[in-house]
C-alpha positions in Angstrom: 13.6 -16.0 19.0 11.0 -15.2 21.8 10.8 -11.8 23.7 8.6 -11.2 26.9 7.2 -8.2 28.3 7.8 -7.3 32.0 4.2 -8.9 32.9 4.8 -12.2 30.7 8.1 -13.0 32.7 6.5 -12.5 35.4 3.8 -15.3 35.0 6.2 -17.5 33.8 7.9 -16.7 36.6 4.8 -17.2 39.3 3.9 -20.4 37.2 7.5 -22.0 37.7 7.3 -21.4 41.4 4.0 -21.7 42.7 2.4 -24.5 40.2 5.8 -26.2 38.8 7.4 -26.7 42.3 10.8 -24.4 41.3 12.0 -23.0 44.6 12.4 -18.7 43.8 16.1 -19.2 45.3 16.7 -21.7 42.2 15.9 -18.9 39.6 18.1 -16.5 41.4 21.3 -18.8 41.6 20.6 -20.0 37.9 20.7 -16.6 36.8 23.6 -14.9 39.0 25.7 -18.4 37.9 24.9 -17.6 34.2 25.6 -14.4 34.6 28.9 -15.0 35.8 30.2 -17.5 33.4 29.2 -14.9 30.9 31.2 -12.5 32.5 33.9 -14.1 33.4 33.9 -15.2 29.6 34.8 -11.7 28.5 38.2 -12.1 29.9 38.3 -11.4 34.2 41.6 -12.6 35.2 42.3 -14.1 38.7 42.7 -10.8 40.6 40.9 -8.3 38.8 38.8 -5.9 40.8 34.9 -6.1 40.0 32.7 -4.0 41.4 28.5 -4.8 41.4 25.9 -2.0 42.2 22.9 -4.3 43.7 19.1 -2.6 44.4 17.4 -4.0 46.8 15.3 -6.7 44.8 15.7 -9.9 43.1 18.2 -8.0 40.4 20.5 -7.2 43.5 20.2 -10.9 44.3 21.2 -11.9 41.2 23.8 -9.7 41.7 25.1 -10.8 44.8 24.9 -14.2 43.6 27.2 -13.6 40.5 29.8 -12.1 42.6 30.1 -14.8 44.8 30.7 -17.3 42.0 33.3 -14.6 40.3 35.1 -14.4 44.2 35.6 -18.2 44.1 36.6 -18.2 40.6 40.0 -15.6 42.0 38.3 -12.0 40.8 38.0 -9.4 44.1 34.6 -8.2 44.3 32.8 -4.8 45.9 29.0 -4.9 45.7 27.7 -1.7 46.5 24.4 -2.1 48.2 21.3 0.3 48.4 19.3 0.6 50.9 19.5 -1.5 55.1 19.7 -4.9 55.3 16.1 -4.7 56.8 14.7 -3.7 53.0 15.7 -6.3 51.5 13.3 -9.1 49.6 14.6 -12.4 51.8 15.7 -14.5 48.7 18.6 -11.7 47.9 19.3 -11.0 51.3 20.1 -14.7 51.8 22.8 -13.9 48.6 24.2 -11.5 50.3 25.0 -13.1 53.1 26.5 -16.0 51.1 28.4 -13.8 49.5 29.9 -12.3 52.4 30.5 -15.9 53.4 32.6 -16.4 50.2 34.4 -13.1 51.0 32.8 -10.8 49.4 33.1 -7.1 50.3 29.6 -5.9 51.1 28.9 -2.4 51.6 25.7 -0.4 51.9 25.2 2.8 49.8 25.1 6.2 52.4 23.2 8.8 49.8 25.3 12.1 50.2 28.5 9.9 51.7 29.4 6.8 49.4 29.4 8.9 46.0 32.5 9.6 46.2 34.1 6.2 47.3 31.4 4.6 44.9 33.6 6.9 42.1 36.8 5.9 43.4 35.7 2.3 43.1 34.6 2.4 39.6 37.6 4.1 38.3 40.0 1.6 39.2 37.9 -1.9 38.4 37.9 -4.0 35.6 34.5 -4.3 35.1 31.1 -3.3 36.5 27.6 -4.7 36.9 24.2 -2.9 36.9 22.3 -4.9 39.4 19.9 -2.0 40.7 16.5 -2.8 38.8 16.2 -4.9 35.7 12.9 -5.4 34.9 11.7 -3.1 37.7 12.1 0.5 35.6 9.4 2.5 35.2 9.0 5.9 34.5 12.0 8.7 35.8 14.8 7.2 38.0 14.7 9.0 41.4 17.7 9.2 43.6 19.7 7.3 45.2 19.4 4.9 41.6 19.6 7.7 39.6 22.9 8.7 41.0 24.5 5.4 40.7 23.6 5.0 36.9 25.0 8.3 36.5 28.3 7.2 38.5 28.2 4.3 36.1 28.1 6.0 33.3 30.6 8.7 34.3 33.0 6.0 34.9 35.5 4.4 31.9 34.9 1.0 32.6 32.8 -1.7 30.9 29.3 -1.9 32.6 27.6 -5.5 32.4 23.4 -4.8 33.4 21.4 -7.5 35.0 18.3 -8.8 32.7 17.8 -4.4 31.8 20.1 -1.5 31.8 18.2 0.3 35.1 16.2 3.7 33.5 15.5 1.6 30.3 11.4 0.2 30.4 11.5 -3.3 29.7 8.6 -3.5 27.3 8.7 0.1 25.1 12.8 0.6 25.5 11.8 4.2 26.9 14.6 5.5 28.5 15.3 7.7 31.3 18.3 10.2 30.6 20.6 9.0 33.0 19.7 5.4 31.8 22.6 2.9 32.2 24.5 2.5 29.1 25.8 -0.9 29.3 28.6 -2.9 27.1 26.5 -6.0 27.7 23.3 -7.2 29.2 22.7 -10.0 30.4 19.2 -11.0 30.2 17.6 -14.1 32.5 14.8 -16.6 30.7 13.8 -14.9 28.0 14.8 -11.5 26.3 12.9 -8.3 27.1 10.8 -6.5 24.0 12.4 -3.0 25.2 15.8 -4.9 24.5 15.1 -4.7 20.7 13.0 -1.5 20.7 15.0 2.3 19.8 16.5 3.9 22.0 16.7 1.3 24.0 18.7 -0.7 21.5 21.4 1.4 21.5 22.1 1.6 25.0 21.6 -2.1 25.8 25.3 -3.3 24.3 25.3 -6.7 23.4 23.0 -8.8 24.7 23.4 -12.4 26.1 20.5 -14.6 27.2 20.7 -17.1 30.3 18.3 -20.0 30.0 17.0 -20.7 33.6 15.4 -24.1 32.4 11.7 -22.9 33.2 9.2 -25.5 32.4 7.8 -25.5 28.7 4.6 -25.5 30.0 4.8 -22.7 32.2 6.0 -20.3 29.1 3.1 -18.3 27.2 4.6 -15.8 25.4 3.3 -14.1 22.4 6.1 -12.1 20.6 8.9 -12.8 19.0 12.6 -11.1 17.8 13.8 -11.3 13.9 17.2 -11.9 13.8 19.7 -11.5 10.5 21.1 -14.8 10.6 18.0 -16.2 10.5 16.8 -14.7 7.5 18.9 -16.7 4.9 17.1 -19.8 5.6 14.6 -17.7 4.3 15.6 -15.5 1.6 14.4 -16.4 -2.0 16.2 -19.1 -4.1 17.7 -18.2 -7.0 17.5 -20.7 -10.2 20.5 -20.7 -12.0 18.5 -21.4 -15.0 15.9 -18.7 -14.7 14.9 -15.8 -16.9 13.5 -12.7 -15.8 9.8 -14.5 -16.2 11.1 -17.1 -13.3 11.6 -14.7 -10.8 8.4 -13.0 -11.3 6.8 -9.4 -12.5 5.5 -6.4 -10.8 2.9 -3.8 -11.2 3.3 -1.0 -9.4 0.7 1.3 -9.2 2.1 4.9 -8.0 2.9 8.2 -8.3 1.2 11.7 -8.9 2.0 14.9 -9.7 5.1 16.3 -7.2 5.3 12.5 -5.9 7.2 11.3 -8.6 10.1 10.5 -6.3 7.9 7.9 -4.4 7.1 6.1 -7.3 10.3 5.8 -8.7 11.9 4.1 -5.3 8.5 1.6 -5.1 10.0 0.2 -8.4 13.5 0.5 -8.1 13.1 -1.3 -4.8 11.2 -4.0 -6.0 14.1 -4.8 -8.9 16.3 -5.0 -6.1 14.4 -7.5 -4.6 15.2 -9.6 -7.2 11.9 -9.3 -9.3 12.5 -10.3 -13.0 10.2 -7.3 -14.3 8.8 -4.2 -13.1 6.2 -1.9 -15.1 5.1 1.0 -13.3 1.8 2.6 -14.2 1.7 6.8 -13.4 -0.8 9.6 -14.2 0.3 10.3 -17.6 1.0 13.7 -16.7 4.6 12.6 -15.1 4.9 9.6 -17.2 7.7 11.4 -19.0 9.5 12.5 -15.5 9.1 8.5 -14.2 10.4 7.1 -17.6 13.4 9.4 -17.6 14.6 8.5 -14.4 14.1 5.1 -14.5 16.0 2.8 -17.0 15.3 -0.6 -15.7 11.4 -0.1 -14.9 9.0 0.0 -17.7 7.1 3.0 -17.4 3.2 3.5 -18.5 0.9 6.3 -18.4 -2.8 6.2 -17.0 -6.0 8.5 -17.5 -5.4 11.4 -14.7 -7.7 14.0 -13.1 -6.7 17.9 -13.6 -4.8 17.6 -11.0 -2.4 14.8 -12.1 -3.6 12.3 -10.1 -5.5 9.3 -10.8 -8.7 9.3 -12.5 -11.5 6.7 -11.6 -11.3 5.9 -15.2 -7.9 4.5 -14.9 -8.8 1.8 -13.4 -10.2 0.2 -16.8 -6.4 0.8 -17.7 -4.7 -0.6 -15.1 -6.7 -4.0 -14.9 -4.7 -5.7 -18.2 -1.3 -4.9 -16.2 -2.6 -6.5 -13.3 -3.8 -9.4 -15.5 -0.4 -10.0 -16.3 1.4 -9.3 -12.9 2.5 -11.6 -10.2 2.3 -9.0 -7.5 0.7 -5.6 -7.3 1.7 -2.8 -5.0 -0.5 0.1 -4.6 0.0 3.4 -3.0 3.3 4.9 -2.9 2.8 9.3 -3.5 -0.9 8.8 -5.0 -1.7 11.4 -3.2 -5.7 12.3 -1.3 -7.1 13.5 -3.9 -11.0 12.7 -4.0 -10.5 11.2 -8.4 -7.4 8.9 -6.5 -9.7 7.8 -3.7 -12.1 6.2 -5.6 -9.8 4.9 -7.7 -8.4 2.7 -5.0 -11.4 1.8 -3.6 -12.9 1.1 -7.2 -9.5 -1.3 -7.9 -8.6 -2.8 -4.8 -12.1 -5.1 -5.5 -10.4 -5.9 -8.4 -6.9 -7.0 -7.3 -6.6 -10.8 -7.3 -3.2 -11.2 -7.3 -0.9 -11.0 -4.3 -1.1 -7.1 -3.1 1.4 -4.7 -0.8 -1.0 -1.8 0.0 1.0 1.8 1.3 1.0 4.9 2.0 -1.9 6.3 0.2 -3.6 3.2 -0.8 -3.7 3.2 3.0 -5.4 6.2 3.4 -7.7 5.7 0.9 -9.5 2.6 2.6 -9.7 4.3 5.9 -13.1 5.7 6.7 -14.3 4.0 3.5 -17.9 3.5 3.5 -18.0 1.2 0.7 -15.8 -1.5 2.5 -13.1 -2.2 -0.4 -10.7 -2.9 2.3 -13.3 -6.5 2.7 -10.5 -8.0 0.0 -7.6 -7.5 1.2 -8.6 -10.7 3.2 -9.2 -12.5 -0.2 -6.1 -12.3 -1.6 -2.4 -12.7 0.3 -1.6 -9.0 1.1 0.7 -7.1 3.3 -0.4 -3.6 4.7 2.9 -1.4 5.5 1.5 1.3 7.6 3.3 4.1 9.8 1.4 5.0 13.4 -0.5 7.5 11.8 -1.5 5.6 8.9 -2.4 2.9 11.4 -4.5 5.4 13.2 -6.5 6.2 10.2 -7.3 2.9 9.6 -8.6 1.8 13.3 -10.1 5.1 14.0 -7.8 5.9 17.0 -5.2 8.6 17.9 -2.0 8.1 17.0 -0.6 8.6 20.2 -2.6 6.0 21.9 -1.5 3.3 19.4 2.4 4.4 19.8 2.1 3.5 23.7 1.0 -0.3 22.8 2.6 -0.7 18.8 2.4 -4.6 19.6 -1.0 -4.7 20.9 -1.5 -1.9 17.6 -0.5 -4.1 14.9 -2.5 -7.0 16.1 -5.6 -4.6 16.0 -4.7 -4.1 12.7 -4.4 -8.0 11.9 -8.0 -8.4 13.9 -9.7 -6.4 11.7 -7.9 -6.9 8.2 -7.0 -10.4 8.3 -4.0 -10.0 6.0 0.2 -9.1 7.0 0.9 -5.9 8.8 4.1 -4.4 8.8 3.4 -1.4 11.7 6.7 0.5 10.5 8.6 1.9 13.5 11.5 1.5 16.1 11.5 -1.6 16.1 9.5 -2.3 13.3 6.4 -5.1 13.9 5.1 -7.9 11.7 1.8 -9.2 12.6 0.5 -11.9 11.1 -3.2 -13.8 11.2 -2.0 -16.6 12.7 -1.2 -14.6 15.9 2.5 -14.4 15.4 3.6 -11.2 15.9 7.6 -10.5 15.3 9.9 -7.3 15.9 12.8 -6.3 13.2 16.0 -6.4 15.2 17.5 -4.0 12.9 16.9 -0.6 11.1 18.3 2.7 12.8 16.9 6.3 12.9 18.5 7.3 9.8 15.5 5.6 7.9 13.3 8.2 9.5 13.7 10.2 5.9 11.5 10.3 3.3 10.9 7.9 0.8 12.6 5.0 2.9 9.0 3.5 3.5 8.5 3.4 -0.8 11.8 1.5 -0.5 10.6 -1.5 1.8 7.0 -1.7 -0.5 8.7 -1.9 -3.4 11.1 -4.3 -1.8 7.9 -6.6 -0.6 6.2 -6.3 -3.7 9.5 -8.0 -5.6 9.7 -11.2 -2.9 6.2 -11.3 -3.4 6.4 -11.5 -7.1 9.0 -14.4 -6.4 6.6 -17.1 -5.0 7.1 -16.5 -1.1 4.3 -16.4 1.0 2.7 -13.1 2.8 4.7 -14.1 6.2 8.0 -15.0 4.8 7.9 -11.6 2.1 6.9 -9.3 5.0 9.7 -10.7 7.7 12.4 -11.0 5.7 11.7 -7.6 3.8 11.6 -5.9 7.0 14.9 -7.0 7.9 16.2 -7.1 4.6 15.6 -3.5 4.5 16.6 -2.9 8.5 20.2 -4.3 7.5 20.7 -1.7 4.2 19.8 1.0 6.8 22.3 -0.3 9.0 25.0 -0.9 6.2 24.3 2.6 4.9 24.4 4.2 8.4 28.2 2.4 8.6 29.2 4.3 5.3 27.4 7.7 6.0 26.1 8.3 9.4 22.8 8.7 10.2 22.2 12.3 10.0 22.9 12.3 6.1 20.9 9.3 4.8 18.3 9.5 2.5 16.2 6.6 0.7 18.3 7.0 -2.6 21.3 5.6 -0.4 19.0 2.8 1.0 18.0 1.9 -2.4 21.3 1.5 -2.7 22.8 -0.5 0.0 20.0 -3.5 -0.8 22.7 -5.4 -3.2 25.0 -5.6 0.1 22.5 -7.1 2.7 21.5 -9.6 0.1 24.7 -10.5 -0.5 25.9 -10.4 3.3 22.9 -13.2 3.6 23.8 -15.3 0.3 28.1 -15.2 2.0 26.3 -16.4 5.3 28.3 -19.3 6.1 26.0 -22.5 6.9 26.7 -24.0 9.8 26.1 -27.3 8.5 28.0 -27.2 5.5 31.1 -25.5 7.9 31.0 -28.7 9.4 31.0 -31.2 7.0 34.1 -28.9 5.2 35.8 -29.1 8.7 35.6 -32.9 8.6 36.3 -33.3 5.4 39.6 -31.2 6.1 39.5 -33.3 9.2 39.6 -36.6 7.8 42.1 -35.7 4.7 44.7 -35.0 7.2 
């Protein structure tokens, strides 16, 4: 599905209007009427008292145009108004007085006088909606709107928001702290990015989109939204006949001494992915620690420096296990050590097989003067890296990146030419092609350590499994989102760690594999149908 910034709706907007011929006032009534008919969908019986908070742009409009539909439809309605009828853009002052017209109650908001009436109001409604900014917030709410969200938010009743909750930012989901929190929004064209990015996601409610029929033509629009239903016409296919050779092998190459942990999750991960084998190649100092914990993953040991990390000279080691894998992943708790780093950059030339490069294997090509990272673009890869990691590779601050992740991970694309997953809230996938995707799922429990081993691992196994560096990297991403999100139901989020994410994988593959299909629904509910 497609998301938009701020800026992007806007030129699809100015395109529709002023080089497609759609009159402004046509947008406006398509989206207040959708809005309405969502609305009224949720259950607003003939009588019930609604009451809309409208700014004084083309949100209020759509505001004032959804409560005249709701009037006619039986509901009573009270928009609350900001600001003189004077200061009002003419398309949504023309709503207002047709909503008046249809017998709407129209009254403006007095800062210092209408709070409490505003209160009053709220308490005793059936619903509200949040028509004061949409797309409009920026930065801190300042009063009178900051006082209304807070009225709305002080109130018990459900709160529907206009295209945005007002206080969130429509293209980094920044909030403000008196930020609406809504039960639904209902967003107009196209969904906004800051819809699906933390913490905007978890003040948003559910969200419903409007299509206001713009002009194919007229839409540019370079982002996209994974979402979990989509994934199963995506997730690997399992022979019934296959052996553990069919569904491919893995090499990890991980670990180092007091970063055994990582190691162990890389591989565990990648079994849960469905990978057939997994051999994982340490330092031989912890070879004993690695082969203990793990029963499923074949464990080997590899030349180390003196201070258990890789040597250069393991690489001599590791190239007939990579002869032999599917899919390599490199990086997981290798540590910085200088032996380590010219082990990586001495493999990666080596690598032709399809590669997941992390967490230190990151860090070892950044800055790297001899260019190993020139083959990652040979050979189908995926780089997972977190905004610092990302930073070290583009030679930027990690702030800056973190204000733009999108416009980040396509940097990162630019100059790499492989997959990037740019790990975050939301988490991005960027792809060569130019498609760039965010994870609609995934919560700030993950934020624990080990949790990113867990989604290279995971990669590496749909990797080894035949799929394609785009495919692998989307539906891992949300593949591991939804075991966040299963495993924040059973625990909570302050108590996760990646051993319970490890965990919860079984249960989001199996929610996808019980996804009903709508097609086969259908043909069952004819069949049923017809036998009647």
């Amino acid at each position: 599905m497609r998301v938009v910034t701020a800026s992007e709706m806007r030129e699809i907007d100015r395109k529709a209007i002023e080089e497609y011929g759609v009159p402004s006032l046509d947008l406006m009534e398509r989206a207040g009427s959708g809005a309405a008919h969502v609305v009224a969908g949720t259950g607003i019986e003939t009588g019930a008292h609604v009451v809309a908070i409208c700014g004084k742009g083309n949100n209020g409009g759509d505001g004032f145009v959804l409560a005249r539909y709701l009037q006619e439809w039986g509901a009573r309605i009270t928009c609350w108004v900001i600001g003189e009828r004077d200061e009002l853009s003419s398309d949504t002052l023309r709503n207002l007085v047709h909503a008046e017209d249809s017998g709407v109650k129209v009254r403006p908001f007095r800062p210092g006088r209408s709070e409490g009436e505003v209160s009053e109001d709220l308490d005793n409604c059936t619903c509200a909606i949040d028509a004061l900014l949409g797309t409009g917030s920026k930065g801190r709410l300042r009063d009178p709107i900051r006082r209304l969200a807070r009225l709305l938010n002080e109130s018990d009743t459900r709160v529907y928001s206009l295209d945005m909750p007002t206080g969130m930012n429509a293209d980094s989901g920044a909030v403000d702290f008196d930020c609406v929190r809504s039960t639904m929004t209902v967003t107009f064209g196209f969904p906004k990015r800051g819809l699906y990015a933390m913490p905007g996601r978890d003040l948003c409610g559910d969200i419903t989109v409007v299509d206001l029929g713009y002009p194919e033509e007229s839409i540019e629009i370079s982002t996209g939204v994974l979402l979990w239903q989509e994934m199963r016409y995506l997730m690997p296919l399992r022979d019934p006949l296959g052996h553990k050779g069919t569904f491919g092998r893995v090499l990890v190459i991980a670990g180092s001494k007091g970063m055994t942990g990582a190691a162990c999750l890389a591989a565990e991960a990648a079994l849960r992915a469905g990978a057939g084998v997994v051999k994982l190649l340490v330092p031989e100092s912890v070879w004993g620690i690695c082969a203990t914990k793990l029963t499923e993953v074949m464990v080997f040991p590899a030349p180390e420096s003196t201070s258990g990390t890789f040597s250069p000279g393991a690489v001599d080691t590791a190239a007939p296990f990579i002869g032999e894998a599917d899919t390599v992943l490199l990086g997981p708790g290798l540590s910085m050590s200088d032996p380590t780093v010219e082990f990586v950059r001495t493999l990666l030339p080596r690598i032709q097989k399809p590669l997941v490069l992390d967490a230190d294997g990151l860090n070892a090509v950044a800055n790297d003067g001899t260019d190993s990272a020139r083959h990652l673009a040979r050979t189908p890869a995926i780089l997972t890296p977190h905004p610092g990691e990302l930073a070290r590779l583009l030679g930027r601050r990690a702030k800056e990146l973190v204000k733009d992740t999108v416009g980040a991970a396509r940097s990162a694309v630019d100059q790499f030419e492989c997959e990037v997953i740019l790990k975050g809230s939301p988490s991005i996938v960027a792809s060569p092609d130019g498609t760039i995707d965010l994870c609609s799922l995934g919560n700030d429990g993950m934020a624990t350590a080990g949790s990113g081993d867990v989604l290279a691992g995971l990669l590496a196994g749909l990797f080894a499994q035949g799929y394609d560096a785009p495919t692998a990297a989307r539906v891992g991403a949300m593949v591991h989102g939804r075991a966040g999100d299963i495993c924040r139901g059973e625990l909570g989020r302050r108590g996760m760690i990646a051993g319970d994410l490890l965990r919860c994988l079984p249960y989001a593959w199996r929610e996808l594999e019980s996804e009903p299909d709508d097609d086969e629904a259908t043909r069952e509910e004819e069949g049923r149908e017809e036998s009647e």
